[in-house]
C-alpha positions in Angstrom: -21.1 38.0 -8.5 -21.5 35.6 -5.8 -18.9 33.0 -6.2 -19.4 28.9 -6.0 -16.7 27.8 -3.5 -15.1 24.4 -4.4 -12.9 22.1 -1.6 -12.0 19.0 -3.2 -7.9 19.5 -2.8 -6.4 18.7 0.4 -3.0 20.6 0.0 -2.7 23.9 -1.9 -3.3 24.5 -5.6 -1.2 24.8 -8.2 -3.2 25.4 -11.6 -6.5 25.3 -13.0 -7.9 25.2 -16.2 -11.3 25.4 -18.8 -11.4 23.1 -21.3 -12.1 24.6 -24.7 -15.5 24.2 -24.3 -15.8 25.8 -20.6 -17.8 23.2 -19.5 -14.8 21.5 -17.4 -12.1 23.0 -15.1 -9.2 20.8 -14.5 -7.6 21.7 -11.3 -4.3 20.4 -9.9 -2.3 21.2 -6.2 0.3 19.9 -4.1 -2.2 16.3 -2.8 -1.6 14.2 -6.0 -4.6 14.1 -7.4 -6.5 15.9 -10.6 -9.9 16.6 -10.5 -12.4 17.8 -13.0 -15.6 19.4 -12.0 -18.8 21.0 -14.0 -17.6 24.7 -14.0 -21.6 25.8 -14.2 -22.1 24.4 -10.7 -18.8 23.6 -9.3 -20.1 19.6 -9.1 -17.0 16.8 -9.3 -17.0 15.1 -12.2 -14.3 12.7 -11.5 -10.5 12.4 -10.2 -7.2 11.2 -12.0 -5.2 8.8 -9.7 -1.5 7.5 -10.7 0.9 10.5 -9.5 3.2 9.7 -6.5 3.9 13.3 -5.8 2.5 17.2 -5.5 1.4 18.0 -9.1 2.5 21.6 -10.9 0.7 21.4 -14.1 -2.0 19.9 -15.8 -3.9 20.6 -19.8 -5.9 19.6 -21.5 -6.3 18.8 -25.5 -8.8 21.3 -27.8 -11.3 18.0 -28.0 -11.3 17.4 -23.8 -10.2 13.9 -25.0 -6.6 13.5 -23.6 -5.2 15.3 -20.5 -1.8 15.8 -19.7 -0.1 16.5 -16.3 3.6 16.9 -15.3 4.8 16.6 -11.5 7.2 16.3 -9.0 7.3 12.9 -9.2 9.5 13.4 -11.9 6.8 12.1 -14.7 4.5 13.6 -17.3 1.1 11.9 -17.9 -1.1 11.4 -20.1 -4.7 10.3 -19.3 -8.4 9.9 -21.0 -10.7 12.4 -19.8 -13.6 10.4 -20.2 -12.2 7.3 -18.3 -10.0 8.6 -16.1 -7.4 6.0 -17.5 -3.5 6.5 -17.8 -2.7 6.6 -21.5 1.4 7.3 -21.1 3.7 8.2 -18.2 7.1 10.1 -19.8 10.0 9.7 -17.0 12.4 12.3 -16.5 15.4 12.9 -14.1 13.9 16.2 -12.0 9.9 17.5 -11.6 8.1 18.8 -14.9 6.8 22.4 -14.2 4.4 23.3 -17.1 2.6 21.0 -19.8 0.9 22.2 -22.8 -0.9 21.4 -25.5 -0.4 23.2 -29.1 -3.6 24.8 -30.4 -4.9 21.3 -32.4 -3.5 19.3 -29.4 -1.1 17.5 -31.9 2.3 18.5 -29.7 2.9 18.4 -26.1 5.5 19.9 -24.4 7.3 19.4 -20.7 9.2 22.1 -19.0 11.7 20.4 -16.3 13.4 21.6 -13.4 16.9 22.9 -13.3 18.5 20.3 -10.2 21.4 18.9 -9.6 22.4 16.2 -11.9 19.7 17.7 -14.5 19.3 20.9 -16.7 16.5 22.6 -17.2 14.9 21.4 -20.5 11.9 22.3 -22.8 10.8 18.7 -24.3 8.3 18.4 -27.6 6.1 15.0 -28.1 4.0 14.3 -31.2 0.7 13.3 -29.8 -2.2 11.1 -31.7 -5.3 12.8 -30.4 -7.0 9.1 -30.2 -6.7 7.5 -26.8 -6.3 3.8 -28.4 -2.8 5.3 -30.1 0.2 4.4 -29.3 2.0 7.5 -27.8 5.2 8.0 -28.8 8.5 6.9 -26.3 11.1 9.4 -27.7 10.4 13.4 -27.7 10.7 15.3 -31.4 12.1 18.2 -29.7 14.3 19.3 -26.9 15.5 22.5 -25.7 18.1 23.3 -23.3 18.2 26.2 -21.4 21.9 27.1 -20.7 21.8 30.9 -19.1 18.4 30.7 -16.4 16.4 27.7 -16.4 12.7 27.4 -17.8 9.8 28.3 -15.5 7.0 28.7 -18.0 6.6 27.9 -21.7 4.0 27.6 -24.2 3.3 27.5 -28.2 2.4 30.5 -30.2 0.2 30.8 -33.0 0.3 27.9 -35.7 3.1 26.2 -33.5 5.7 28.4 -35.4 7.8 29.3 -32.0 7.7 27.7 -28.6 8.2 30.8 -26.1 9.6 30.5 -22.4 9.9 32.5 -19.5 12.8 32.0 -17.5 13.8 32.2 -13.7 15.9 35.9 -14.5 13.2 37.6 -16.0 13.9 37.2 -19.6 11.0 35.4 -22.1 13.0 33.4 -25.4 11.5 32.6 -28.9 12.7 29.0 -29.8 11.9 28.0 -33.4 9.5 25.0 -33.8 11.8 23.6 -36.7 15.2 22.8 -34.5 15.0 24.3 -31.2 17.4 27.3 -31.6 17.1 30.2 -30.1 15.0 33.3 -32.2 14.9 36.0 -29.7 15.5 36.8 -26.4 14.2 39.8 -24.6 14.5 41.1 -20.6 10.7 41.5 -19.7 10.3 41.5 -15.8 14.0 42.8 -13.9 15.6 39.9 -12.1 12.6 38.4 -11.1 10.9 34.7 -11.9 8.2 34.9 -14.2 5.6 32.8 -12.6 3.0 32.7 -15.5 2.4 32.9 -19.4 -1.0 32.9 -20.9 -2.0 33.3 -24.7 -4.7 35.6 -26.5 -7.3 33.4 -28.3 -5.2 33.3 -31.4 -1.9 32.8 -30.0 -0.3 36.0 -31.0 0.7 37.8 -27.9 0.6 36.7 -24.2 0.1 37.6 -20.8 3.5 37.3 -18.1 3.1 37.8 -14.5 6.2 38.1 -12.4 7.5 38.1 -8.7 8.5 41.5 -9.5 4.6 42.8 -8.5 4.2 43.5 -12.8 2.0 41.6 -15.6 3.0 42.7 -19.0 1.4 42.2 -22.4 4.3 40.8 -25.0 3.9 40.1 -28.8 4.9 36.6 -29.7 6.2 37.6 -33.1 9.2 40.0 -32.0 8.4 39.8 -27.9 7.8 43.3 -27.8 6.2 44.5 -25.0 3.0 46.2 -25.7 1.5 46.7 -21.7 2.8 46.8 -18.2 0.0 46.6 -15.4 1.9 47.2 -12.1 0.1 46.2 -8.4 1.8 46.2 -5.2 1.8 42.2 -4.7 4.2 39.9 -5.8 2.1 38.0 -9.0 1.4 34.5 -9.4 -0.6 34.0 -12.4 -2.7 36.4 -15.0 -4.8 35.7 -18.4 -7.1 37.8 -20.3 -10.5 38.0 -20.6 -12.3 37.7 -24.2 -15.4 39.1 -25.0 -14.2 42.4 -22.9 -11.1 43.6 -22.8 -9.7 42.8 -19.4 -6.7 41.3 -17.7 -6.8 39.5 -14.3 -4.2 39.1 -11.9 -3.9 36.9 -9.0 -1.2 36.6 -6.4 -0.3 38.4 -2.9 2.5 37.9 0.0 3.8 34.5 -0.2 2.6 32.6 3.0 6.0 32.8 4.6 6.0 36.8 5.1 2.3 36.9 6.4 2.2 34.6 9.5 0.0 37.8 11.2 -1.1 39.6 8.6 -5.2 39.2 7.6 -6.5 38.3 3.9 -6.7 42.6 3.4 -3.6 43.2 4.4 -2.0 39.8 2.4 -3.3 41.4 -0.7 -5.6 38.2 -1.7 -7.6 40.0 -4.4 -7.6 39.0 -8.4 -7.0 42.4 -9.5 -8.8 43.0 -12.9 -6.9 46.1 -15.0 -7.8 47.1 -18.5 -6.2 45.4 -21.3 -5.8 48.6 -23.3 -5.4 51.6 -20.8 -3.6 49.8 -18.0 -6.1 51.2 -15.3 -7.1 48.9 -12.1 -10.9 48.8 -12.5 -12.3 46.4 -9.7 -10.7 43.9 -7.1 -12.7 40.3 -6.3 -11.9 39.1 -2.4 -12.3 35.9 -1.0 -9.1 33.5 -0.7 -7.2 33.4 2.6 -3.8 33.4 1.1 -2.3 33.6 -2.5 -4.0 33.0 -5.9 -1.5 30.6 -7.0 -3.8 30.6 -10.5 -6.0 32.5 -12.4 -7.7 31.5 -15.6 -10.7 32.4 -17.7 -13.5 30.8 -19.3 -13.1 30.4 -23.5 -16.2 32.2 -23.7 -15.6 35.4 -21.2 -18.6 34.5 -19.0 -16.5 34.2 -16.0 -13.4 32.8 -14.3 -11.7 30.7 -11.9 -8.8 30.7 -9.0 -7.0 28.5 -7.4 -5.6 29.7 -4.1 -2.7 28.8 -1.5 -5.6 28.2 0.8 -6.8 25.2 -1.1 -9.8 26.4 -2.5 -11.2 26.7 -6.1 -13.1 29.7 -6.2 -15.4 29.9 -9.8 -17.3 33.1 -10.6 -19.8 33.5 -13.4 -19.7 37.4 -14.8 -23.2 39.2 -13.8 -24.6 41.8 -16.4 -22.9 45.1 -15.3 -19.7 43.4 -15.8 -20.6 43.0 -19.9 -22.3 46.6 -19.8 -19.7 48.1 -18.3 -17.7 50.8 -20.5 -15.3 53.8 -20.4 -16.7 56.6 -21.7 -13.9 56.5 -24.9 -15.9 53.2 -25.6 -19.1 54.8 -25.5 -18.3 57.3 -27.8 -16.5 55.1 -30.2 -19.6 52.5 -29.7 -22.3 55.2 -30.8 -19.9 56.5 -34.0 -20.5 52.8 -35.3 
């Protein structure tokens, strides 16, 4: 699985994403600038200009017509993928730290940063998927978050709840309908959860946390369904369709390994399985922390963004797909 190496960011990275298709992978880091590229051969296809400082978060609609990018210039943006044009800059009073997209790419929503002066604040727009609509000025929805600010949020299945992940560890259910809080569970122990990624169908998701755990948590009543624990502080994980795998991505944050080497930094995506929790195979390569790890739509392979400033893209090879535990096997051969 040799992997195609992509430099096109100056500074480190911050997220990357497929479009629905898998065709595209949006990547974003701390230089200003988005960047798509060909995710078959790691080719730039073109570069968003407009943001006057680093960038956290970038999306992008189910149709790859409208992306949407929130930094710490204090703005969230909205821009044609085809053109590269800005559609809509949103102005807020501290950095936006996630944007999303709903599952038809009608809602968007902000989280913002907890600063003085400012709370920390889930925001909802209504978005025309059509870039010659006018965007709307005024949010439908906003969510404070009073006990530990937002670091992560997203929207479950059918847009019915908008779920966060908070700075103490805890993930909330907000209803769709007025913003009130539905549920609120502890999921990782006093530490920041640093990432939340759906299934396909937007009933359960994937947390990674500072506190070296990823856990699998229903959307429905956030019960926690499976804890995959490494020995690196975690950055970002996602799930794999097709098989059923997670992968995690993180390692020593840059500060605590001035000496150490990549091996010893821990700069591996980890992949465990989704249903027994075992580790099954480590991928090396970045020379600090996976800041991001996502997968293609499809399952036929994956992508991380590193501290070091490198997208790394990795297209599954056939034992990967014909590889099974033995459980798997027999249950395969009873069908």
């Amino acid at each position: 699985m040799r992997p195609i190496l992509i430099s096109g960011h100056e500074r480190s990275l911050t997220q990357v994403k497929y479009n629905k298709d898998g065709d595209i992978i949006f990547s974003v880091s701390k230089d200003h600038v988005i960047c798509a590229w060909f995710s078959a051969n790691g080719e730039r296809l073109g570069t968003y200009h407009g943001h006057q400082g680093a960038l956290w978060s970038v999306d992008v609609d189910p149709t790859t017509t409208l992306l949407a990018s929130g930094g710490a210039d204090d703005t969230m943006r909205l821009w044609d993928v085809k053109t590269g044009k800005l559609l809509k800059t949103w102005d807020f009073h501290s950095s936006i730290k996630r944007v999303e997209f709903n599952e038809d790419g009608t809602k968007l929503l902000g989280v913002t940063e907890k600063r003085q002066g400012a709370v920390s604040s889930i925001v909802v727009y209504d978005i025309t998927v059509d870039v010659d609509a006018k965007q709307p000025d005024e949010h439908s929805l906003r969510i404070v978050c009073q006990e530990s600010k937002a670091t992560v949020a997203g929207f479950s299945y059918l847009s019915k709840f908008i779920i966060s992940g908070h700075e103490d560890g805890t993930v909330t259910q907000w209803s769709m309908k007025d913003g009130l809080e539905e549920l609120g569970a502890t999921v990782h122990e006093n530490e920041p959860i640093t990432d939340l990624q759906w299934s396909p169908d937007r009933t359960y998701f994937i947390t990674s946390s500072k506190d070296k755990t990823a856990k699998l948590v229903t959307a429905h009543d956030l019960e926690v369904l499976k804890t995959y624990p490494t020995d690196t502080p975690l950055n970002s994980a996602c799930m794999t369709p097709k098989k059923d795998y997670v992968i995690l991505g993180g390692g020593q944050a840059a500060a605590d390994v001035t000496r150490t080497s990549a091996r010893q930094g821990k700069f591996e995506a980890r992949f465990f399985h989704k249903i027994f929790e075992e580790e099954i195979g480590r991928v090396r390569g970045h020379f600090g922390p996976l800041n991001y790890v996502a997968v293609h739509p499809h399952g036929t392979g994956y992508c991380s963004g590193g501290e070091d400033g490198y997208i790394r893209v990795h297209h599954f090879d056939k034992p990967y797909f014909d590889f099974t535990y033995e459980v798997e096997r027999e249950q395969a051969a009873k069908i």
